[in-house]
N, C-alpha and C positions, 0 to 999 in steps of 0.2 A: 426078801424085801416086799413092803407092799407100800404104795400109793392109796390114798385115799385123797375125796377130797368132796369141798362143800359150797353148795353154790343156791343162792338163793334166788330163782330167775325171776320171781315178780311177775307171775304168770307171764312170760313170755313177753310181757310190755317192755321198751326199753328208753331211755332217757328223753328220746325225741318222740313219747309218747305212741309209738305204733309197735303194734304185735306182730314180732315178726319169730317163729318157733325155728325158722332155719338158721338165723342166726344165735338162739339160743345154742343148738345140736352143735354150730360150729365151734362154739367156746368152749364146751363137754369134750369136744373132739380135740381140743387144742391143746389140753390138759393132760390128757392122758392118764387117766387111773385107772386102778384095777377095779376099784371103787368109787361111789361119787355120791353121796345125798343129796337130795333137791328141796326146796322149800317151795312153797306158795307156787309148786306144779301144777295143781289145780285151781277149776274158779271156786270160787267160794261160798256160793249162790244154787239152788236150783238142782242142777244132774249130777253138779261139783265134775263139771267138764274138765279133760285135761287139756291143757294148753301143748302136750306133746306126746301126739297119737302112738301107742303102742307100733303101728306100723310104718311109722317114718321114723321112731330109734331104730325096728326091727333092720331097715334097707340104706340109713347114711350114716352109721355107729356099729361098732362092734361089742352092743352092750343089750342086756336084756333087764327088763323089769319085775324087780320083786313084787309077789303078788299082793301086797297088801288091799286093795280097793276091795270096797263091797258096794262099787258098782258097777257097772257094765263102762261107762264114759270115762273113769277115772284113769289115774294109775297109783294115787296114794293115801294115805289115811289125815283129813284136815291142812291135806297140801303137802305134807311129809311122802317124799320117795325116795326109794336108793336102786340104783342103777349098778349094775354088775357085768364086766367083763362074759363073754357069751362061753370061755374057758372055767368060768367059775360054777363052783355046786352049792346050789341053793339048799340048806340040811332042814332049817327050820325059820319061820315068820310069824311075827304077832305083831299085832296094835294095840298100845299103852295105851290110858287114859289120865290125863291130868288134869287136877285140879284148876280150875279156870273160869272166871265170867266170862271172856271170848273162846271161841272156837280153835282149841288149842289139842294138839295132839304130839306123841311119838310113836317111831314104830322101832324093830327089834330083827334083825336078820341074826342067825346062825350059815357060817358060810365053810367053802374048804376053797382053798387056793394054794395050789403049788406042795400040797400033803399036808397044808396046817390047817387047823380049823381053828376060827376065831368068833367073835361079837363084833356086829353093830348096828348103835343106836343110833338112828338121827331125831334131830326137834326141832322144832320152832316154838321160843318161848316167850312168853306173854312182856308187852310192853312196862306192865307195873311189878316193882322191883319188889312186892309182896307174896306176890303170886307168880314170880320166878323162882322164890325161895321153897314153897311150898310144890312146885313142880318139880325141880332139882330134887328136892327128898322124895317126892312120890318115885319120881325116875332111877331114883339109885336103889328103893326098897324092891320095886320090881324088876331089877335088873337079879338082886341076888336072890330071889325069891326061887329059882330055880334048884333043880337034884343037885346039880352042878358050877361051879363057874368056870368059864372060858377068859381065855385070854381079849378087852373087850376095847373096843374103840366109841366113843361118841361123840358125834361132830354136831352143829348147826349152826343157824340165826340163836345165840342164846342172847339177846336186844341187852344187852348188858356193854357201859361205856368201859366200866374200870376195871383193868386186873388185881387191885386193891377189894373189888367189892366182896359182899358179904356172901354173896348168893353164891360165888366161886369156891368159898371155902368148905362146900356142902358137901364138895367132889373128892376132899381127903377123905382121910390117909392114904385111901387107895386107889387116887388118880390122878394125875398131872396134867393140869390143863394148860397150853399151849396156844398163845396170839400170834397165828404167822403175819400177821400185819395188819396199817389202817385197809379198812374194805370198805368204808361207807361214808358217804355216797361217791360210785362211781368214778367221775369227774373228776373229782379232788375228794380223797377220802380223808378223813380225819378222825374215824371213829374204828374198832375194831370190835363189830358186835358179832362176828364169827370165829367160831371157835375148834379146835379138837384137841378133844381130853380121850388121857390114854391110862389104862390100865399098867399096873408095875411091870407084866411082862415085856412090855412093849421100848423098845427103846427110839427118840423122833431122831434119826439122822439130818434129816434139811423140812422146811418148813416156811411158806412165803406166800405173796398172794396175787393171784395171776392177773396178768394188767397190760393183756392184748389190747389192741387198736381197737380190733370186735366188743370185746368186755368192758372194754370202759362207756359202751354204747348200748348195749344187748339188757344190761337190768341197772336199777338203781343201785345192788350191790356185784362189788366182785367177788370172785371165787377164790376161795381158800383152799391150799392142799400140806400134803404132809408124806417125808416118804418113812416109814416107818421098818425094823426090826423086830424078830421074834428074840 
């Protein structure tokens, strides 16, 4: 069994507009995955600071950071993170590049957890439904681009309203994408622009979206998760 899950904090900012990073770490904590992706982790600006310092997951979570940053202040690639159980082996990481007029990115973990070794991708993809399509294909060519395929997960913000939409169908034949619910915004969600799509091996046992006291406060969206089968 593995948990995954997806959570967009909105650097840290939360609905009553103040930055508060502990109460980010409490809703990660609240969730409990083996896994977790994070969007808009970082600012976006400047050192592309993160909004939650390697040493406060290191000492109030039981989770570490895949190394994607190429900077000293960060922890992810265009705001893309994924946070990992401190039980898990980190095998392999890359940062995709996507097609994009905004500052858009994914990144690509190879992991082992519990003897298996899987994929995952997290994203945050661009508001205009042109250039979600043209991202989803760059992301899926780089995905099999590899010696090998792995059994593979990818979760994120895909800012996409409908599970009718076109940009979704990009992810066949060989992957099943999954709305555990509305997430957006916060308060009263009514939109469900978070998503996890699963590779055939994978089978989604339960799937929902988390919608603590804390989290309906902590970002403008909530956390998505998924418990998944080999």
């Amino acid at each position: 069994m593995l948990k995954i899950g997806s959570y967009n904090i909105q650097k840290a900012i939360g609905v009553d507009a103040r930055r508060r990073p502990e109460r980010t770490l409490k809703v990660i904590q609240e969730m409990d995955c083996d896994v977790i992706a994070l969007q808009e982790a970082d600012k976006r600006f400047g050192p592309r600071e993160t909004t939650l310092a390697r040493d406060w997951i290191a000492e109030h979570t039981d989770y570490k950071v895949v190394p994607f940053a190429i900077r000293d202040a960060s922890i992810g690639w265009h705001g893309n993170a994924i946070l990992v159980r401190n039980s898990v082996e980190i095998l392999d990481h890359t940062r995709l590049e996507l097609p994009t007029l905004e500052p858009r990115g994914a990144v690509m973990a190879d992991i082992r957890l519990n003897g298996q070794t899987f994929r995952v991708a997290a994203m945050h993809l661009s508001v205009l439904a042109t250039y979600r399509k043209r991202q989803i294909a760059s992301l899926m060519s780089q995905l099999h681009a590899h010696a090998f395929d792995l059994p593979t997960v990818l979760v994120g913000d895909l800012n996409e309203w409908w599970d009718t939409a076109q940009s979704l169908k990009l992810f066949d034949p060989h992957f099943e994408v999954t709305t555990p619910g509305r997430s957006f915004p916060s308060p009263m969600p009514l939109a469900s622009l978070d998503r996890i799509i699963t590779s055939r091996e994978f089978t989604v046992q339960q799937a929902g979206v988390h919608q603590s006291q804390t989290a309906r406060i902590a970002s403008d969206h909530l956390p998505v998760w998924a418990e998944l089968t080999l």
